[in-house]
C-alpha positions, 0 to 999 in steps of 0.5 A: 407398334403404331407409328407417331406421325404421317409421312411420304409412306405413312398415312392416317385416315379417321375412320370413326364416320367410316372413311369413304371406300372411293377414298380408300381406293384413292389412298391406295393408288397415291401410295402405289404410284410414289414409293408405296407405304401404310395407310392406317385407318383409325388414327387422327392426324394427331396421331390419336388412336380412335379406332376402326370402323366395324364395316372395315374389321375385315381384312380379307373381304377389304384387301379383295375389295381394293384389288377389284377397284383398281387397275391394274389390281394392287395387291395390298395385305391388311391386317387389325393392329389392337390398340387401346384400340383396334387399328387397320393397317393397309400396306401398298406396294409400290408399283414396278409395273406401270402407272395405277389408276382406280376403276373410276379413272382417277390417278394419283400420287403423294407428295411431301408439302413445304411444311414437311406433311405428306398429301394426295394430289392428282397426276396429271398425263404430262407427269405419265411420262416422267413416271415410266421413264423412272421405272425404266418403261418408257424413254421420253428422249426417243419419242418422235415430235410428230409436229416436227419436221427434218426442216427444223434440224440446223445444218450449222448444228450438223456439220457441229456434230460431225466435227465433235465425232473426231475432236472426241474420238467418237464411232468414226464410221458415224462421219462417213454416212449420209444426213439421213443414215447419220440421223437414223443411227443416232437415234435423231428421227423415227420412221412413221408412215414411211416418213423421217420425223424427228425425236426429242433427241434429234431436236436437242442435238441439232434443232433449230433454236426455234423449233427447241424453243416450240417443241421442247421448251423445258430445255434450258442451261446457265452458267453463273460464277460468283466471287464473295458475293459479287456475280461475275457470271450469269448466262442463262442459255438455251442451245442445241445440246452439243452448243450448250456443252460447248459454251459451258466448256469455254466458261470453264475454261476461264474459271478453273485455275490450276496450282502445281505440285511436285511430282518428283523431279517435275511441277505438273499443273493441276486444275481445281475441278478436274476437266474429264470429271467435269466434263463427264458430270455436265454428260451425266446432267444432261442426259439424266434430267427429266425433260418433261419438268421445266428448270435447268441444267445450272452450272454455278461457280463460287468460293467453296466450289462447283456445283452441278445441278439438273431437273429430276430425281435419281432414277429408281433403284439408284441413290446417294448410298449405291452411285457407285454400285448400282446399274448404270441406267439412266432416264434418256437412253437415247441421249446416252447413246448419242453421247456416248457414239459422239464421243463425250460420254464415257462408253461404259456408261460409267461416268460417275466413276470418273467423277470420283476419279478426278478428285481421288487421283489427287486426294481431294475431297469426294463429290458431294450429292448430299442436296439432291432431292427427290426433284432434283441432283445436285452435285457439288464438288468441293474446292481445295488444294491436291495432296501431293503425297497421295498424287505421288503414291496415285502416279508411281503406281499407276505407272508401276502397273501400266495401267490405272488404279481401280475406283475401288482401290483409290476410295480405299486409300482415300479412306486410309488418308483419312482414317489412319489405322482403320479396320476392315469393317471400318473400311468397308463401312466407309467406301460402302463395299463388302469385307471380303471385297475391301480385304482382297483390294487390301492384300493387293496394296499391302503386296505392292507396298502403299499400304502397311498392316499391325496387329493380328486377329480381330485387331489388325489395323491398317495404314498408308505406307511410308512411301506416302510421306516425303518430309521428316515432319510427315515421317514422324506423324506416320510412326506416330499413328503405327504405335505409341507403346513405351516398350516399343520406343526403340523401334520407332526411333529406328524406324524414324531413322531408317527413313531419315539421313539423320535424327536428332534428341528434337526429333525423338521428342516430337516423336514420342512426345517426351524430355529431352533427357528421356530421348537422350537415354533412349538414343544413348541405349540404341548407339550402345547396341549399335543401332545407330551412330552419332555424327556429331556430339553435345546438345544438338548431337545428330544419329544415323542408322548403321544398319547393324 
């Protein structure tokens, strides 16, 4: 029942002197201020059991104690866990409601050391900030900089802002209004004793260099592009906001090349980082950093592919597993907003779902956001070649339907790429949805035809339909991955056929790995039934479905 070892939400204190109660107290609010956990008392930090102190085998009197010690009062729960022996164990909720200080004054937090041992250490007012905008309490973005005045807005940087309104399609009635109504409806100054002052936003969007250096000195952005291991590009940059991106595109530009692939009668170019997903994860980056950390927004390029990086964890209640299902929120909402009216945010506030969508409309590998930490959200986008199959069967559906495919349906069919003859719960599993949510988006594509349905019962299986695979080679591979049963040979020579011009005795032979006398009978029986017909005869004889 005892755990081995301390972690970020396990503690072990010796209590064999009486651990001091301010200490307890101090313990309790670290816990309540990060992600909560269990403070046990009576446990070295080896891990030995040693037990409980007699002035602290009371968990009633203990758990009102540590309630009267903090502010707000955490409500903990205790209870005597009996061992070799007796051990306290102090759970601590984490805090939704604010910052927990104890009645001395004291604020503290947990931490994870280089070593991977937990630790108390102090926070600091700088860190309040970043705190309640996790909890989404406070949003640092919309704080006016009482130090600030509408001098150090850039007038170069505003006429910038006007232009990007129509290049990007932005709130049109943004152009019309005077400077003032402008910076008041983006959120750009605060009124404070009948005067303008400028928020962090406004200074981020069109500050002078020089007053964002002064008032907002974390905010910084590079560039970097590395070939092998020969640095091509290293641009470390510190702009207005709408600057910054604007560079960053540029460099892009340069740095994204584009290969064809046939889509029917045509070769349509397609980049290697898809441009509305990149643009849409450098919004993501810079309206989610923390502002209040020093670091960068770095964008770095190299052979494997891109990566996208930003100061500042997930937000609460968003993680690697729930990106796409959890609630768009974010850290900055000011800066959200003022994207999203500019036009270079998506308005839904779903831009993650357009990062998945730019490599899953061409079948290249997802997004990866395995390196974030709790500090930092790296995004890395794989680089490779599209898969003109899915490319083709994305297209012709899309514009069957008039509209795009949902992000659900394209991570389902990405999964069936590469997950042929799944499950459902394997599905499921896989795009982190509900069973009854993947069977309906199923059912739809098995009633338009992209995706083909075997077996019955709880051995029902399902895999892309034929529509995806253009080749005979393809073909063959896809028949193959429906059923390998002998007594079902017939019909997956006829459905290889069905699909083809012709068949050969070699294709029967990839197809079904046997001899070629066995093919031979096999396709000698099916031309007796009628089935198919030869073209020609001898060794290299070819078939043709007759349709009988």
């Amino acid at each position: 029942m005892l755990p081995k070892k301390e972690t970020l939400t396990i503690e072990f204190k010796s209590d064999i002197k009486k651990y001091p109660d301010s200490d307890i107290f101090d313990a309790v609010v670290a816990f309540a201020n990060t992600e909560g956990g269990d403070l046990y008392l009576g446990i070295e930090d080896s891990g030995e059991v040693t037990g409980v102190h007699e002035a602290h085998k009371n968990p009633t009197t203990l758990s009102a104690y540590i309630a009267n010690n903090t502010i707000p009062p955490v409500s903990i729960r205790a209870e005597i866990i009996d061992d070799i022996y007796p051990v306290l164990k102090i759970t601590v909720p984490k805090s939704y409601s604010g910052i927990v200080a104890t009645i001395s004054g004291k604020v503290s937090r947990r931490r994870i050391k280089a070593d991977g041992t937990p630790e108390n250490v102090p926070m600091y007012p700088s860190e309040f900030a970043t705190r309640l905008s996790d909890l989404r309490m406070l949003d640092y973005s919309a704080m006016p900089v009482t130090e600030a005045t509408l001098s150090d807005f850039d007038p170069v940087e505003i006429e910038h802002l006007r232009s990007l309104i129509m290049a990007y399609n932005g709130d049109k009635s943004l152009v019309d209004l005077s400077d003032e109504e402008l910076f008041k409806a983006l959120g750009f100054v605060r009124e404070l004793n009948d005067m303008l002052i400028p928020t962090i936003t406004g200074l981020l969007f069109i500050g002078k260099r020089v007053a964002i250096k002064k008032h907002i000195p974390t905010h910084a952005a590079s560039f970097q592009v590395l070939v092998g291991t020969e640095v091509r590009v290293n641009d470390d940059m510190s702009l207005p906001l709408l600057s910054t991106i604007d560079k960053i595109n540029t460099y892009m530009e340069a740095w994204n090349p584009e290969q064809e692939i046939e889509m029917g009668l045509f070769r349509v170019p397609v980049p290697d980082f898809n441009k509305r997903a990149f643009r849409e994860a450098i919004v993501n980056a810079f309206s989610h950093r923390d502002y209040t950390k020093m670091g960068r927004v770095r964008v770095a390029i190299n052979d494997e592919g891109l990566t996208i990086a930003n100061p500042g964890g997930f937000i609460e209640g968003v993680s690697i597993h729930n990106l796409l299902t959890a609630e768009p929120h974010g850290r900055n909402p000011q800066i959200a907003d003022a994207l999203k009216r500019i036009g270079l945010a998506e308005k839904t506030g779903r831009g993650i779902d357009r990062i998945y969508e730019g490599s899953l409309i061409y079948g290249n590998p997802l997004p990866d956001y395995s390196a974030s930490t709790s500090v930092t959200v790296s995004l890395f986008i794989p680089r490779s070649k599209p898969d003109p199959q899915i490319a083709k069967l994305v297209s012709n559906e899309q514009n069957k339907l008039g509209r795009p495919l949902s992000l659900n349906t394209l991570m389902v069919l990405n999964a069936l790429k590469d997950l042929p003859k799944s499950t459902i719960d394997q599905i499921a599993a896989s795009v982190n949805l509900s069973e009854i949510a993947t069977k309906n988006i199923l059912d739809s594509a098995i009633e338009s035809g992209i995706v083909d349905i075997y077996g019955s019962g709880r051995n029902r299986t399902y895999i892309l339909s034929p529509k995806v695979y253009s080749t005979k080679s393809q073909k063959i591979g896809y028949v193959r991955q429906v059923d390998i049963d002998e007594t079902r040979y017939p019909e997956l020579i006829v459905n290889m056929a069905k699909s083809n011009e012709y068949i050969a005795r070699a294709d029967v032979v990839q197809l079904l790995h046997v001899d070629e006398n066995k093919a031979y009978r096999l396709l000698k029986s099916l031309v007796d039934n009628d089935i198919l017909e030869p073209i020609n005869k001898g060794r290299y004889a070819k078939y043709r479905y007759c349709g009988n």
